[in-house]
C-alpha positions, 0 to 999 in steps of 0.5 A: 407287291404282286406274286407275278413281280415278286418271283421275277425279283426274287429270282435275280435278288437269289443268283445275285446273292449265290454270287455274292457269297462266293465272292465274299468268301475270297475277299475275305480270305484276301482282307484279313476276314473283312467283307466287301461293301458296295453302294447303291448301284441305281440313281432312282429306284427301278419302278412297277416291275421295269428294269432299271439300268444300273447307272452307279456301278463306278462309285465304291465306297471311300474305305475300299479300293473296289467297287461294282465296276463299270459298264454292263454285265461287268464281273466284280473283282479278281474273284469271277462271280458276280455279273449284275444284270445290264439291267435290274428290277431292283436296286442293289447295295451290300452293307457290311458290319463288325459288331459284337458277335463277329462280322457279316453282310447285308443285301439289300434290295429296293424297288418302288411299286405304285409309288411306295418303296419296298425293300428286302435284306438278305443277311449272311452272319451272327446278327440274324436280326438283320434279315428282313422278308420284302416289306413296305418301307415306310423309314429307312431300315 
């Protein structure tokens, strides 16, 4: 990935991650200390740096009555923050886990350059394994 591509990533992956966090601090205090989860907000991964309009911001997952939203630029939950992009470079989903050492949350971000996809996680919680910096993705991570 150019270094070109990767700041203007970084840059949107980074205020979409403040974001996320404040908006997991108050659906936790909500839930009994659960994080949200969301899908995958793209159909097909955004591609050599063009932005890709988010087309699955009205799926959620089945365990949880919240989702992205629907429409552009649309702020998730009763809690303001998080106002994705109407459209991004990369494609966005928010794993949630509940392991042995207490509960957290992955960001993972994916995009696909001369025909290879990337990703990047941005973990918040006690299993730092999970953190990963952008890498070719050569099996599901």
């Amino acid at each position: 990935m150019d270094a070109a591509l990767r700041a203007k990533v970084d840059q949107v992956l980074e205020n979409l991650a403040a974001a996320t966090a404040r908006v997991q601090a108050g659906y936790a205090a909500a839930f009994a200390g659960r994080y949200v989860q969301e899908l995958t907000t793209h159909t097909m991964l955004p591609a050599d740096g063009v932005d890709g309009v988010p087309d699955r911001l009205a799926l959620k997952p089945t365990d949880q009555r919240e989702g992205w939203g629907q429409g552009s630029a649309v702020e998730v939950y009763q809690w303001p923050g998080i106002v994705l992009p109407t459209a991004m470079p990369f494609a966005v989903s928010i794993d949630v886990y509940d392991g042995p050492v207490g509960q957290g949350y992955v960001i993972r971000a994916e995009l696909v350059i001369a025909g290879k996809q990337w990703g990047r996680h941005i973990h918040v919680g006690p299993e730092t394994y999970r953190e990963r910096p952008w890498v070719q993705i050569t099996e599901a991570l």
